[in-house]
Each structure stands twice: as structure tokens, then as C-alpha cells.
MIMITI-975745 format. One record per atom (N, C-alpha, C): x, y, z. Coordinates in steps of 0.1 Angstrom, whole numbers, padded with zeros to 4 digits, always signed. Example, Ala and Ser with C-alpha at 12.3 -4.5 7.8 and 13.67 -1.06 7.14 Angstrom:
BEGIN
+0132-0057+0078+0123-0045+0078+0132-0033+0078+0128-0022+0071+0137-0011+0071+0129+0000+0079
//
This chain:
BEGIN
-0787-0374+0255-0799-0367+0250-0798-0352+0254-0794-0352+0266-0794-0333+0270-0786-0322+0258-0773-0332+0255-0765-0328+0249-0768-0326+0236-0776-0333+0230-0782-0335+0217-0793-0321+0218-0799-0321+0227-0811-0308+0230-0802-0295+0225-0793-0295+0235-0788-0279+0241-0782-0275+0225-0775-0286+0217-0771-0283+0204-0777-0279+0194-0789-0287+0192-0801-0286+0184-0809-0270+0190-0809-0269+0201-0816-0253+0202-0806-0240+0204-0791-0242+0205-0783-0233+0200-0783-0230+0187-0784-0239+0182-0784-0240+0166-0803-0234+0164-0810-0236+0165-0825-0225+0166-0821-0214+0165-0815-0212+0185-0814-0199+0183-0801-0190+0178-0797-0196+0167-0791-0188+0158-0797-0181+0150-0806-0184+0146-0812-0187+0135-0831-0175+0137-0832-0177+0154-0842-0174+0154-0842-0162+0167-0838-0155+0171-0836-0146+0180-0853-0141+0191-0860-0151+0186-0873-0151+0197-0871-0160+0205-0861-0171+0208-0862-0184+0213-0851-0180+0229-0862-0185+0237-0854-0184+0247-0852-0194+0258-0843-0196+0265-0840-0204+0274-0848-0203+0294-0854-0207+0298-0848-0206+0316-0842-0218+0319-0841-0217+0332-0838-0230+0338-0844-0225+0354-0838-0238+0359-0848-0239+0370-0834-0244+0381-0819-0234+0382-0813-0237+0394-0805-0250+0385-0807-0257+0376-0801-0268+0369-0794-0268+0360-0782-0280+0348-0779-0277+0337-0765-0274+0337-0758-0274+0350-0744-0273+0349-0739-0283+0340-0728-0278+0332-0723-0288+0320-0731-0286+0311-0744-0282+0309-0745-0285+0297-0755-0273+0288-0758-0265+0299-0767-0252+0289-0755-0243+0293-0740-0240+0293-0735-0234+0293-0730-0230+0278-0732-0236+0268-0732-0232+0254-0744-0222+0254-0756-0227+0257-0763-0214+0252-0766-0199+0261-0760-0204+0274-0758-0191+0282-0746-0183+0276-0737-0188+0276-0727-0179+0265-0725-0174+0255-0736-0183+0245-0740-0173+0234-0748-0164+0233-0760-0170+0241-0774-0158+0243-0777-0153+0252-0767-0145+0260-0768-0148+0277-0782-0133+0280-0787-0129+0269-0799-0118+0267-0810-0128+0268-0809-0141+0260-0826-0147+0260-0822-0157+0275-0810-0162+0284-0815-0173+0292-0810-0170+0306-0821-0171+0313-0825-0170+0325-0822-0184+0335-0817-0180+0347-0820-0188+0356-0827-0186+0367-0840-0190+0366-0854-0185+0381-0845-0187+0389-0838-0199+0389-0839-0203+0403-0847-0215+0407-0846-0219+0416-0858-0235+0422-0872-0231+0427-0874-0226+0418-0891-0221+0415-0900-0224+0405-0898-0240+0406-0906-0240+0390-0916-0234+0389-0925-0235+0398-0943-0228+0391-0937-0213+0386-0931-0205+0392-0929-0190+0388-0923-0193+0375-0914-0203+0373-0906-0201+0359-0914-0206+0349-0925-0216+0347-0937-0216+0343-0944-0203+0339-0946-0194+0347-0954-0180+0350-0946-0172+0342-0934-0171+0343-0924-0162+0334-0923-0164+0323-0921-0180+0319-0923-0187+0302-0934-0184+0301-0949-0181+0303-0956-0178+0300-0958-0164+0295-0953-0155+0304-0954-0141+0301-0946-0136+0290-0929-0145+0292-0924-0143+0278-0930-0147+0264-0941-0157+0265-0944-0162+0253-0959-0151+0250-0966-0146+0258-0971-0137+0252-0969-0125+0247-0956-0123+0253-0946-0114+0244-0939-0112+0228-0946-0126+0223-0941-0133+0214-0931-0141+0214-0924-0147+0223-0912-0154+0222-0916-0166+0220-0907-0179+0218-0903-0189+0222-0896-0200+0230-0905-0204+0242-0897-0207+0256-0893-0221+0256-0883-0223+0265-0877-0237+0268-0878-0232+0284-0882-0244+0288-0876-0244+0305-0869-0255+0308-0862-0256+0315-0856-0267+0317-0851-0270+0331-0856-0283+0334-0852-0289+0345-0858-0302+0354-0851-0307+0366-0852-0324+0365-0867-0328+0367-0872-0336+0353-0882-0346+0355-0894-0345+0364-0892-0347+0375-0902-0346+0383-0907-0329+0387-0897-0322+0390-0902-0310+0390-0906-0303+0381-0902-0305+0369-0911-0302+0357-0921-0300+0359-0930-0305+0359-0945-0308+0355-0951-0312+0368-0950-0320+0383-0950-0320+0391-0960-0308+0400-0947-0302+0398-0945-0289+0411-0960-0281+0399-0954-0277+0392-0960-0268+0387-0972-0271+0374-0975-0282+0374-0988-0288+0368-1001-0275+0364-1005-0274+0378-1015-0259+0376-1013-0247+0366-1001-0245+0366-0993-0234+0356-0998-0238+0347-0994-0251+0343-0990-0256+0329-1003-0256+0322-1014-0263+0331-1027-0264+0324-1033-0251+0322-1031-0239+0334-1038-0229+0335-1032-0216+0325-1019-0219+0327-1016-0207+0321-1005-0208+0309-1002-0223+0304-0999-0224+0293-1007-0228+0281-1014-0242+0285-1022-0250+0280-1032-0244+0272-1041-0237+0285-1051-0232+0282-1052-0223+0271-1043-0214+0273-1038-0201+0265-1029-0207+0247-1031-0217+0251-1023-0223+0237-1008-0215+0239-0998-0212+0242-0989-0205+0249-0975-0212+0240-0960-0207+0230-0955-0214+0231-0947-0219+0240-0944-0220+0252-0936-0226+0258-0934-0243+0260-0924-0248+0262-0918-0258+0256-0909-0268+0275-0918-0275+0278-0911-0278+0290-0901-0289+0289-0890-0290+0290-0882-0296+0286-0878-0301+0301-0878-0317+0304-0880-0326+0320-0864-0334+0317-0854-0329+0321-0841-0341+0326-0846-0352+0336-0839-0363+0329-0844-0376+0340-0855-0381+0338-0859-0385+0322-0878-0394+0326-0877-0407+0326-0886-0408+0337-0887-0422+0337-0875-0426+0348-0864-0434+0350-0858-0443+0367-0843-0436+0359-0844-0423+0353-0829-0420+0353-0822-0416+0363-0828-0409+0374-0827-0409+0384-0827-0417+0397-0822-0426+0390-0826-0444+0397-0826-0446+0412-0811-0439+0419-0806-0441+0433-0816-0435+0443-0818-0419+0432-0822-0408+0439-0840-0412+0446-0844-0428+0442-0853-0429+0448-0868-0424+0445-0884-0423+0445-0896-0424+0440-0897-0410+0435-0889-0403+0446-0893-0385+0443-0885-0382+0432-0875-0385+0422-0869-0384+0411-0876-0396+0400-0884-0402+0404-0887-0414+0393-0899-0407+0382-0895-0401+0372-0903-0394+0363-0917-0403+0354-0922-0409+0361-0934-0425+0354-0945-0416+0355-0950-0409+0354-0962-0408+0355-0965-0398+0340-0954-0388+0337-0956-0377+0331-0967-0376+0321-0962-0385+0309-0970-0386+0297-0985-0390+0299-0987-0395+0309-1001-0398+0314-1008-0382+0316-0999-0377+0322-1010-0365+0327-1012-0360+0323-0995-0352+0311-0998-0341+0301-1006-0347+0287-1005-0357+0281-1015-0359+0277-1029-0354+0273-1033-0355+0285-1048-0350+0291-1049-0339+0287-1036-0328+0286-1042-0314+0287-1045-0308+0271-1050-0295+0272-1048-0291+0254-1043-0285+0251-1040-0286+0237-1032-0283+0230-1015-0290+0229-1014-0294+0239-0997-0297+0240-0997-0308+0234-0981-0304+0227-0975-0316+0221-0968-0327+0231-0968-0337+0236-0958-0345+0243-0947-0355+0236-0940-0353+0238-0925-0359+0228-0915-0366+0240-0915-0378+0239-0912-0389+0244-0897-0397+0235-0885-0391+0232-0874-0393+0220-0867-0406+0226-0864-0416+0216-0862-0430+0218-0840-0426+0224-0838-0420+0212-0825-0414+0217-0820-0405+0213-0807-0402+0210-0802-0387+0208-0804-0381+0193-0809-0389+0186-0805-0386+0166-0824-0381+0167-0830-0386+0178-0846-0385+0179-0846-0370+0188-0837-0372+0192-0842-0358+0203-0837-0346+0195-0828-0348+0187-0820-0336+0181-0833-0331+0166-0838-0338+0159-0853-0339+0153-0862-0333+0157-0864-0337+0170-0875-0330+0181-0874-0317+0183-0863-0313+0188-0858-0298+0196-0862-0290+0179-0857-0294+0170-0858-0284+0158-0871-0288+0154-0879-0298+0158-0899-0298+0150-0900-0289+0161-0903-0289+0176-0905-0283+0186-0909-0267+0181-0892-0264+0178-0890-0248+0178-0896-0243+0164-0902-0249+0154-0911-0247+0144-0923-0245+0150-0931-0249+0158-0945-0252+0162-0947-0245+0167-0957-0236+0169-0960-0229+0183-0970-0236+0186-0973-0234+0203-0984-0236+0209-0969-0245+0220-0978-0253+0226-0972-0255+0240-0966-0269+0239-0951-0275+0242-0946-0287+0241-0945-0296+0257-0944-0306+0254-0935-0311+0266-0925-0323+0261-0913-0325+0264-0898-0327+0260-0891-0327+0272-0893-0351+0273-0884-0358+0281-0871-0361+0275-0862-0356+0283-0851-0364+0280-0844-0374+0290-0833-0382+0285-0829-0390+0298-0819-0379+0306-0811-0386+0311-0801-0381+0320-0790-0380+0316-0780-0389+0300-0774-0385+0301-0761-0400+0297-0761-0398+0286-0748-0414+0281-0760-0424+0272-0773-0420+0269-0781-0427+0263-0774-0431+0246-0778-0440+0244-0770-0449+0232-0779-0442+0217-0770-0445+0208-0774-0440+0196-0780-0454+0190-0793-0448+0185-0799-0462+0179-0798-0457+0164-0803-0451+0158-0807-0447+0142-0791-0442+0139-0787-0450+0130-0777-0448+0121-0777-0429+0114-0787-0426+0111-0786-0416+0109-0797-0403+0107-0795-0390+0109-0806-0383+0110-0823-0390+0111-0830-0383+0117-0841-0392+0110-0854-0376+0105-0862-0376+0101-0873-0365+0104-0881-0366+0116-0885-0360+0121-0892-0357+0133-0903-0367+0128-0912-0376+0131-0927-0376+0132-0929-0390+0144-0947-0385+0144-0951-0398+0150-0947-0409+0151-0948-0414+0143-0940-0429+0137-0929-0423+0134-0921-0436+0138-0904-0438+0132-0900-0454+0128-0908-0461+0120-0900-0476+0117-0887-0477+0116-0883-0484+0120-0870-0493+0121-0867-0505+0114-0876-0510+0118-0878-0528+0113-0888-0532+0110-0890-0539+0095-0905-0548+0093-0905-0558+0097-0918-0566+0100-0916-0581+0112-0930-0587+0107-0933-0599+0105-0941-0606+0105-0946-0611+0115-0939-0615+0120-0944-0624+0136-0945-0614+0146-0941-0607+0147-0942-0597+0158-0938-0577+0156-0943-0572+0159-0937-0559+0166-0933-0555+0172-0923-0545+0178-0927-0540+0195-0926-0524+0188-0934-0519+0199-0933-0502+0198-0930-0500+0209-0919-0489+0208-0913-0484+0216-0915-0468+0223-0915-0463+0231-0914-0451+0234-0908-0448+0248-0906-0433+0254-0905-0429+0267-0885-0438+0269-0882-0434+0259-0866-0441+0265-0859-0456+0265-0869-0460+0262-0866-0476+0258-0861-0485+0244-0860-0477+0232-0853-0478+0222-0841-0485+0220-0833-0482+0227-0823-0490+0228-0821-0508+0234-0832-0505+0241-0833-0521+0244-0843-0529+0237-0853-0516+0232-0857-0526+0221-0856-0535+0208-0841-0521+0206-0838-0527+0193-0828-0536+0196-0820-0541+0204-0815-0552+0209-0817-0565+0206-0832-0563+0217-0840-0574+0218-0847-0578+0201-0849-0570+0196-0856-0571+0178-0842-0580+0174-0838-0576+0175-0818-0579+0166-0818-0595+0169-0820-0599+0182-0819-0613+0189-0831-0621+0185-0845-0616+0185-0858-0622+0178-0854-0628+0162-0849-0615+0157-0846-0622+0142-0841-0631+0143-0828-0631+0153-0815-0642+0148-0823-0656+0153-0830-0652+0161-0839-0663+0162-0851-0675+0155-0850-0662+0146-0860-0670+0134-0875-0664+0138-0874-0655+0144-0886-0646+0147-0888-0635+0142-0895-0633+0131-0895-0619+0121-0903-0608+0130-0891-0600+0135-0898-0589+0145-0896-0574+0140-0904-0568+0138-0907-0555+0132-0903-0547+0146-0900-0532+0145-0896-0522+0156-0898-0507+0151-0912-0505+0157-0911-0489+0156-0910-0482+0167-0906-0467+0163-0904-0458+0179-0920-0449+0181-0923-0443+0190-0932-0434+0189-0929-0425+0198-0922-0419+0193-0915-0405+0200-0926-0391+0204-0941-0393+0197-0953-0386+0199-0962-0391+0205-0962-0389+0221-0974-0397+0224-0987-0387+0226-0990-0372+0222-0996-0367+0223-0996-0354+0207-1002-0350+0199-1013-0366+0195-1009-0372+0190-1016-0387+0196-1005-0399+0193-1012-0403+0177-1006-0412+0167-1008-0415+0154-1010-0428+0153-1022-0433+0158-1027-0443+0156-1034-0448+0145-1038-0438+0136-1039-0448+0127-1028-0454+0119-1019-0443+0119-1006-0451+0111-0998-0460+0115-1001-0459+0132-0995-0473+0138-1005-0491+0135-1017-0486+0130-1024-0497+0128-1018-0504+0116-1016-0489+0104-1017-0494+0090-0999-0501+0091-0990-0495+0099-0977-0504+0100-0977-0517+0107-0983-0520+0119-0988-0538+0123-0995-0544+0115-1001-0538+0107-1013-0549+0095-1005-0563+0097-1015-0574+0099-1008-0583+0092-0998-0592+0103-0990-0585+0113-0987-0592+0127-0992-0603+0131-0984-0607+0140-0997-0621+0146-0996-0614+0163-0985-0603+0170-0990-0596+0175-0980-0585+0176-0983-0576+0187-0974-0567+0196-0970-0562+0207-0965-0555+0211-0954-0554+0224-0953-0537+0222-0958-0532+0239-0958-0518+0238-0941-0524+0249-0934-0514+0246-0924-0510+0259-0921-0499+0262-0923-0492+0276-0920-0479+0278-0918-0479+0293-0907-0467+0295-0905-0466+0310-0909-0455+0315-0926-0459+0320-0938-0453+0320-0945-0460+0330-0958-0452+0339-0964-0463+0341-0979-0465+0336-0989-0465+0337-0999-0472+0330-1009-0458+0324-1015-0454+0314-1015-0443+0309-1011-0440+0299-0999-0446+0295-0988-0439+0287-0989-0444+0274-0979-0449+0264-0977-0461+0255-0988-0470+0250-0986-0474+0263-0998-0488+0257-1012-0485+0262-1017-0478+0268-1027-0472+0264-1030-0460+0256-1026-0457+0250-1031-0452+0232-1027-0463+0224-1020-0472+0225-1019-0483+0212-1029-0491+0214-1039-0496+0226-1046-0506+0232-1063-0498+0226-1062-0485+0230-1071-0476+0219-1071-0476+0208-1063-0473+0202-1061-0473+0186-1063-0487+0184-1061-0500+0186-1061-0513+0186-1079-0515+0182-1082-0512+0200-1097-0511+0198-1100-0506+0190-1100-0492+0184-1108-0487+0174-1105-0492+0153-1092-0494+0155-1092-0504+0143-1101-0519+0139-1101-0525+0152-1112-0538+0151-1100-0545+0144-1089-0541+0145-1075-0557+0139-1074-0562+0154-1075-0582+0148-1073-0590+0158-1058-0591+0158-1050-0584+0171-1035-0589+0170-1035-0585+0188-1027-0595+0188-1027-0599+0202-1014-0588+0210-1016-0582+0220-1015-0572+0224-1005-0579+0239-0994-0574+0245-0987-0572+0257-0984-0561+0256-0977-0555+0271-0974-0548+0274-0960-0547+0283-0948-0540+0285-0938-0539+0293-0935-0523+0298-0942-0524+0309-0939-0509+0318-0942-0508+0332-0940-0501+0339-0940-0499+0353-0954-0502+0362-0953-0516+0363-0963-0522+0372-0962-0523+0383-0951-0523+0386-0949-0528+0405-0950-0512+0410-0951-0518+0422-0954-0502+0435-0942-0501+0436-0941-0489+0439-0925-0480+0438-0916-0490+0448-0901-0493+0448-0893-0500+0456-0891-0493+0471-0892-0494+0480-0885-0495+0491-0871-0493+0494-0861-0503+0483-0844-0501+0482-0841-0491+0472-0831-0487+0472-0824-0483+0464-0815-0482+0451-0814-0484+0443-0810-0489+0428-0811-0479+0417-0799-0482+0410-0799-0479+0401-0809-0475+0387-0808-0475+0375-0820-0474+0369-0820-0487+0359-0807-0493+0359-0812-0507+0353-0819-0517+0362-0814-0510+0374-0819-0525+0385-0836-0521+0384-0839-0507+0383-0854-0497+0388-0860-0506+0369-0854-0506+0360-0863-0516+0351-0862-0531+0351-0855-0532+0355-0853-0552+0356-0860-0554+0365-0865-0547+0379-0873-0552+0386-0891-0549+0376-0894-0540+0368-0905-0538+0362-0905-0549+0346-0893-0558+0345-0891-0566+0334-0892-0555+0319-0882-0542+0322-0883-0537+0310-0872-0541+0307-0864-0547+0299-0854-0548+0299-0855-0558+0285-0839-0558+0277-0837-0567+0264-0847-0584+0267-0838-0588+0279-0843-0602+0279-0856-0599+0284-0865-0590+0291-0881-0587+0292-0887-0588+0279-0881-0582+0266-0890-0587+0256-0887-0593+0247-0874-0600+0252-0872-0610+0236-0881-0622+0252-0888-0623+0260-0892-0633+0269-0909-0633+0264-0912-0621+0266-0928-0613+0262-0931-0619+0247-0921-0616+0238-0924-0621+0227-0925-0631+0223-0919-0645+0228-0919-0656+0225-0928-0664+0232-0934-0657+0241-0945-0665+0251-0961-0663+0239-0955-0650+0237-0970-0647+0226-0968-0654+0213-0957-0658+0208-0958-0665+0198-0958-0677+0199-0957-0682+0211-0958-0699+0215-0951-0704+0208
//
């Protein structure tokens, strides 16, 4: 995914000489393509997020277009206050761009575990939140992003994430994959890949399972998510998130449609681990995982 980003906004800023980069002290390997080309628009603060926040801000009233970039939790974490006060508020473009959401940071333990984000920024206004299933979604993203002004935020993983979409796709809300009778799952926040797995295995099962992504969870597109389950007997949020996220805007939009379809959910329920692990072990203990919903789905379809 990173690598998909850094391509996608080299290629911007060819094209657009307002678009600029920071970083946050992070990025080795991989924003060295656009420090080389544009070494006038990208900065490195340093390990100061809230200030680099404060700078993307100042640059964007200057008229530019900002990216910041750096790991997950300090993104938005550290410098939260910024973001509401002096991006948000101001409608601002800057574009915060989080390495590691969600247990990509697996080893590194609770303070790298990026679960909470989309919950928070959410809340705020104006910002777009973009949650990309995988690399052909994020490269979409980075170029809707740098169209838009006003203020983004843009998870990526960490890094070897699988290609799901055969090819290009357009940026939106919705992204179908697969139509399903018997079931759904919607996917967001990184879990695409095992959703569509698990869909692949439901079919061969004899389980007509539909698969969309929702790479926008802010504002999220619920009505078009209703008008795509019509007709379900149910569905399956998955996200590697914890409660806020995914399946509460689909559990809203649910409620406010008044369609009876029966509703689970797969995301970060347990209290943060004690041991140490990887990030497949950090979702198999939360049952996000292929066999978590080809298991979820068959229980609801009895």
C-alpha cells in the first residue's frame, strides 16, 4: 500500500506543483522517490507530529496541498487537537496519511495498534476518512484525495498487502466485487483480502455470497449500501477496527432503511493482549480472519 501511495502522489505531483509532502522522521524506502523529485515541496519535521500538523496547516492556507505522513498511531493520536482545531475546523486541505492501521504493527505491541482511528476522525468535520481494502484501492484514493480539497485522512497498511481487484477500480464509496443471495460481507479498514477468500470458499460451498469494499467510512454511503444487500437473508461487517468503525455506520444505515437482514459483525473485541504477536496472530485472536467468516456466515445461515 505505501508503495502504491508514494506512486500515485508522485504522479499528482507532476502534474500539480501545489502538492506537498512532510513526514514525520519516517518513510525510509519509500518517499525517497518524491524527495528526489520534489525535494522544494517535502519536508521532514522531524518526530513532532502536532507541529507537522501546524505546518500542513499553514502550508494549506497558503494554498497548497498537504500530505503528512507517518506511523498510525502517531498520526492522529499525538496530534488529534491540531487536526480538529486547526485542520478540521478551518476546512484545511491537508491530507493525513497513518502507516500501520489497525495490528500492522503487530509485535510492536498496543502503542502501535492503530483500532481506534476511524472511530474518532469520523466525528470530526469536514474530513474525508478513506480506509483502502488494498493497493489498486489506495492508488484510486491518493489521486480522488488530491482532487478534493478540504481535509483527508488515509490508512495504509505496512507493507506486502495482497492485490485483490484484478484491475484499476474508480475511487468511490462503494466498491462491489461480488453479488450473493444468501449472504454479504462488507469489508473495510484492511481486511479485503481475507474477505474475498473467505467469499471464494462460501460460493464453492453452495453459499451465494456477495462482497463489497467500503474504502469511505466518512461520509460513509449508506444508502447505496442498503440498495446493494436488498434482498440478502443477511450480512457480515469485517474490519480491523475496533467498535465505532464499519459496523457501526452499516448497523445505522441498517436501522434507518427498516430492511429486515440479519446483521454480525468481525472486529476488535477483546482487550488489548498482554503477549506479543504478530498481526495475524493480533486478528485470529479477535476471529478476523478467512475461517472467522466463512464460520460467522454459516452460523447465520443455519
Amino acid at each position: 500500500m505505501r508503495m502504491a501511495f508514494i506512486r500515485a502522489l508522485c504522479e499528482q505531483a507532476e502534474r500539480n506543483d501545489k502538492i506537498w509532502l512532510l513526514c514525520g522522521d519516517i518513510g525510509y524506502s519509500v518517499l525517497e522517490e518524491f524527495a528526489g523529485r520534489f525535494p522544494e515541496r517535502f519536508v521532514n519535521v522531524g518526530v513532532a507530529e502536532q507541529n507537522m500538523i501546524g505546518v500542513a496547516a499553514g502550508l494549506a492556507l497558503s494554498g497548497k496541498t498537504v500530505f503528512t505522513y507517518t506511523i498510525g498511531n502517531f498520526s492522529f493520536m499525538r496530534s488529534m487537537e491540531q487536526i480538529r482545531n486547526e485542520v478540521c475546523y478551518h476546512n484545511l486541505s491537508v491530507n493525513i496519511v497513518a502507516v500501520g492501521g489497525g495490528f500492522s504493527y503487530g509485535n510492536m505491541g498496543y502503542t502501535h495498534h492503530a483500532i481506534e482511528d476511524l472511530a474518532m476522525l469520523s466525528v470530526l468535520p469536514n474530513i474525508r476518512v478513506v480506509a483502502p481494502g488494498d493497493p489498486v484501492e489506495v492508488t484510486a484514493a491518493t489521486h480522488w484525495l488530491c482532487d478534493k480539497n478540504g481535509p483527508g485522512y488515509l490508512r495504509l497498511g505496512r507493507g506486502g498487502e495482497p492485490v485483490v481487484h484484478a484491475s484499476p477500480v474508480t475511487f468511490s464509496g462503494l466498491i462491489p466485487l461480488r453479488k450473493g443471495k444468501d449472504a454479504v460481507i462488507v469489508s473495510s479498514a484492511g481486511t479485503l483480502d481475507i474477505a474475498s477468500q473467505a467469499c471464494q470458499r462460501l460460493t464453492e460451498a453452495g453459499i451465494s455470497t456477495g462482497l463489497v469494499s467500503m474504502p469511505l467510512l466518512s461520509p460513509f454511503s449508506g444508502v447505496e449500501l442498503m440498495e446493494e444487500v436488498a434482498g440478502a437473508k443477511c450480512l457480515l461487517t469485517v474490519e480491523e477496527h475496533a467498535k465505532g468503525g464499519l459496523a457501526s455506520k452499516v448497523a445505522e444505515a441498517l436501522v434507518e432503511s427498516q430492511q429486515h437482514i440479519r446483521m454480525r459483525s468481525l472486529r476488535v473485541t477483546e482487550p488489548p493482549a498482554k503477549e506479543a504477536g504478530d498481526r495475524t496472530w493480533q486478528r485470529n485472536r479477535q476471529r478476523i480472519s478467512e475461517q472467522g467468516i466463512v464460520d460467522a456466515i454459516k452460523e447465520m445461515i443455519g
